[in-house]
C-alpha positions in Angstrom: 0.0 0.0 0.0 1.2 3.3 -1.1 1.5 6.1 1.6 -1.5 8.2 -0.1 -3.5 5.4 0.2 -3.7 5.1 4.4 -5.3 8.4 4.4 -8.9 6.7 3.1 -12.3 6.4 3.9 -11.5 4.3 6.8 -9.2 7.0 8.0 -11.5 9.3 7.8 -14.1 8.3 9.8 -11.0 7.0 12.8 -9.6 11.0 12.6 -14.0 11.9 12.7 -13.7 9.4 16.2 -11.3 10.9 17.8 -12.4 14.4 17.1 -15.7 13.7 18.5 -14.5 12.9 21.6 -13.1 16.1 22.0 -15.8 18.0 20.6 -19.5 17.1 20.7 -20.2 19.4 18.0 -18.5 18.1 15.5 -20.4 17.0 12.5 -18.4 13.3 11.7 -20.9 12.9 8.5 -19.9 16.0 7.0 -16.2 15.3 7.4 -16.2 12.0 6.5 -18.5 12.9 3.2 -16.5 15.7 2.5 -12.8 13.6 2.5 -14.1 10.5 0.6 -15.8 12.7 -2.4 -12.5 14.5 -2.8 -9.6 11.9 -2.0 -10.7 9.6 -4.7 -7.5 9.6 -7.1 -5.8 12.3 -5.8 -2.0 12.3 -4.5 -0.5 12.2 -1.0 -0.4 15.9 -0.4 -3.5 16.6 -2.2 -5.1 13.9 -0.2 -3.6 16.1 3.2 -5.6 19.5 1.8 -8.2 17.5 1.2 -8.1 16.7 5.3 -7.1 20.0 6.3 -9.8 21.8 4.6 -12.3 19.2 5.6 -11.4 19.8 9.3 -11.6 23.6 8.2 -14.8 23.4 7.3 -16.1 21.0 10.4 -14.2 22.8 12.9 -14.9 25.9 15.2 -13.3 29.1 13.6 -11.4 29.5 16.6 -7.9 28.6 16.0 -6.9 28.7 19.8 -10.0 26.4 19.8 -9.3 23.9 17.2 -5.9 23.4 19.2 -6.9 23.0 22.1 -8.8 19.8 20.1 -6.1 18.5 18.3 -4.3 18.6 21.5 -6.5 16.1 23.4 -6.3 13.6 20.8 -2.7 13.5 20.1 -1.6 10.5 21.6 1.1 8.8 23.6 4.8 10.2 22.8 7.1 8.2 20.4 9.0 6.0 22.9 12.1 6.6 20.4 14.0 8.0 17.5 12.8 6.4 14.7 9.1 5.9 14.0 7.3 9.5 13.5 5.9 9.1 10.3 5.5 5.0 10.7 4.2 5.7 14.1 2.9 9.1 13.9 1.5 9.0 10.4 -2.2 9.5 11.4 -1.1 13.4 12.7 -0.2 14.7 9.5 -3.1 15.9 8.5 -3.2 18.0 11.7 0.1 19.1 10.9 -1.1 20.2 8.0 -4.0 22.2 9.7 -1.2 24.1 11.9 1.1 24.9 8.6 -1.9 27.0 7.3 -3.4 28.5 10.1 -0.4 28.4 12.8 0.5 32.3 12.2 -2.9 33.6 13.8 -1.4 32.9 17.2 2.3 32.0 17.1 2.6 31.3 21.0 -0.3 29.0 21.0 1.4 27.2 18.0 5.0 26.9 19.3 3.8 25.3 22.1 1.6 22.9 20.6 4.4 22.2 17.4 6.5 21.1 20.3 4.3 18.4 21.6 3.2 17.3 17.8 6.7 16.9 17.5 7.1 13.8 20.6 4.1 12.7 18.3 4.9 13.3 14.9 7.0 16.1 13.6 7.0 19.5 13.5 9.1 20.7 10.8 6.3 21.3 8.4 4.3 23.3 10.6 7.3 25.3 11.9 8.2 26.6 8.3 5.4 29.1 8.1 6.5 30.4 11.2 10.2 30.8 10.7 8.7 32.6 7.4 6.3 35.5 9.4 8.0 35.9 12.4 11.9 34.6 12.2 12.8 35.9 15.2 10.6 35.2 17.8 10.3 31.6 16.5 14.0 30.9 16.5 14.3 32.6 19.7 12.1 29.6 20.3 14.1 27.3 18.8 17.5 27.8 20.4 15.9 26.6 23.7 14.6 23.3 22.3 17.9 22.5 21.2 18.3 22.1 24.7 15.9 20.2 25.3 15.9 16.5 26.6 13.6 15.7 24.3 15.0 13.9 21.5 12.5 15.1 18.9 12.8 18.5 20.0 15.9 18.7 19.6 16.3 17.1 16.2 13.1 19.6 15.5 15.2 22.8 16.7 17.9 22.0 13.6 15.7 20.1 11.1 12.4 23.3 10.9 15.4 25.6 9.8 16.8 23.8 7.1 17.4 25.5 3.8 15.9 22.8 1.4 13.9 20.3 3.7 12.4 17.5 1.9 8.9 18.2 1.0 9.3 22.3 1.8 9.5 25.2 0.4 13.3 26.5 0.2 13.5 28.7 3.9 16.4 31.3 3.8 15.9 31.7 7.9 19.5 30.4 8.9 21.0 33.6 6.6 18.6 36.3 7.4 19.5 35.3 11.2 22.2 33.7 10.7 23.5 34.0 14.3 21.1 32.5 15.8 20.6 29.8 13.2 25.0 29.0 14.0 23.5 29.2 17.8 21.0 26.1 17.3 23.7 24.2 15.3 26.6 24.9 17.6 24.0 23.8 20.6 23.7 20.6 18.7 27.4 19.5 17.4 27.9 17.5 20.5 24.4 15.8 20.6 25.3 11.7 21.3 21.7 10.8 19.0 22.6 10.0 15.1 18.9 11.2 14.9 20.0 14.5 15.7 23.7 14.1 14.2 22.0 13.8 10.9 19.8 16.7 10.8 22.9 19.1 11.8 24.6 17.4 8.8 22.0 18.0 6.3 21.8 21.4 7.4 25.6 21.9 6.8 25.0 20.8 3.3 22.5 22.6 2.6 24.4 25.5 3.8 27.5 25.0 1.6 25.3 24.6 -1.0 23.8 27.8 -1.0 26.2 29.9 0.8 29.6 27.8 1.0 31.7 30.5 2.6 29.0 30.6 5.8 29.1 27.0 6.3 32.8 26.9 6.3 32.8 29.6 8.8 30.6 27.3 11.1 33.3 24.0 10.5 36.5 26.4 10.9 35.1 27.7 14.1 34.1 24.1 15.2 37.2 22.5 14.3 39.4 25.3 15.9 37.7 24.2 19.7 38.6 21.0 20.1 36.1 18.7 18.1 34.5 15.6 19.5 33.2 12.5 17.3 30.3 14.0 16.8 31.3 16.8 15.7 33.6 15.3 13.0 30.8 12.8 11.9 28.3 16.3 11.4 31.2 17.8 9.7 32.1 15.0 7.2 28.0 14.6 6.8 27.8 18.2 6.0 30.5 18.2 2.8 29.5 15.1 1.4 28.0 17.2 -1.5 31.2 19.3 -1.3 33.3 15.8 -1.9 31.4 14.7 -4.7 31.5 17.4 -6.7 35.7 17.2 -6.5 35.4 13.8 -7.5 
């Protein structure tokens, strides 16, 4: 079964569920209706604004509201690394829902981004923010890279990327650039591989686009003393470099 094809029928009516139980007023036909009609041959992200505007249109139009909702269904929290989108998959449609509508109230929305993440992931929804209001979200940011949390952590480097998967292209980590070297330099010692590998990709996709910032970053990091994980993040963030000299 293709990834597209989880978020079904079936699927709908499970999300209508859990909603319910949240909210008595919710009108489970309606969604349900409104999903099937439109899912029917359309493709994995079409199918998630298919969801997203059927919980738009079945939903208070209280954003602070429709959190508080989503919040009450999300779930235990991933009990490790791998296993948000294998685990977490049936979120994503409420992540979705938060990309759209997460800049009406962007406290509200860090907070509750941060627990999607233990869930899911955040670094969809976190991209709108980082786009409207750089500086208070990053400000944001820097603390959950200190965070015990795993997938907070991993969220505080991978939501600032330059070209993550799936995303728009985010110039955030140039236009505040300090604080974007803050997150990653709070990260280069960071024991998970989880983490390790998000810091790398962001390396290279910061030689990419600006090679002389992310050589800054590694000169600065291999002038203090590196540890192992530093080095691995390093060598992870010129792989591109390496193969183009090849």
């Amino acid at each position: 079964m293709k990834v597209k094809d989880h978020y079904n029928g079936d699927y709908a009516r499970s999300l209508a569920d859990q909603i319910k139980t949240a909210y008595q007023g919710f009108n489970e036909t309606q969604f349900v209706n409104y999903a099937v009609k439109h899912i029917a041959g359309k493709e994995f992200s079409q199918r998630m604004d298919i969801f997203a505007d059927a919980l738009e249109l079945c939903l208070p139009n209280s954003y602070e509201q429709n959190i508080q909702i989503f919040e009450s269904i999300l779930g235990e929290e991933l009990q490790r690394e791998t296993g948000m989108f294998s685990e977490g998959w049936r979120l994503w449609p409420i992540g979705r829902y938060v990309e759209r509508h997460g800049v009406e109230n962007i406290r509200v929305s860090l907070n509750f981004i941060k627990e999607l993440t233990k869930r899911f992931t955040g670094e969809f929804a976190i991209r709108p923010l980082l786009a409207h209001k750089p500086k208070e979200t990053i400000a944001a940011m820097i603390e959950w890279s200190k965070d015990e949390n795993v997938h907070i952590r991993r969220l505080a480097s991978e939501g600032v990327r330059i070209s993550l998967p799936w995303s728009k292209k985010l110039y955030v980590a140039i236009e505040e650039f300090e604080s974007y070297k803050t997150i990653l330099t709070n990260l280069k010692n960071d024991e998970s591989k989880f983490v390790q590998k998000s810091v790398g990709n962001n390396l290279n996709d910061l030689y990419k686009a600006y090679p002389e910032k992310a050589k800054a970053i590694i000169n600065e990091w291999n002038g203090n003393n590196p540890t192992k994980a530093t080095l691995w993040i390093i060598n992870h963030g010129l792989r591109s470099s390496a193969k183009s000299k090849k």
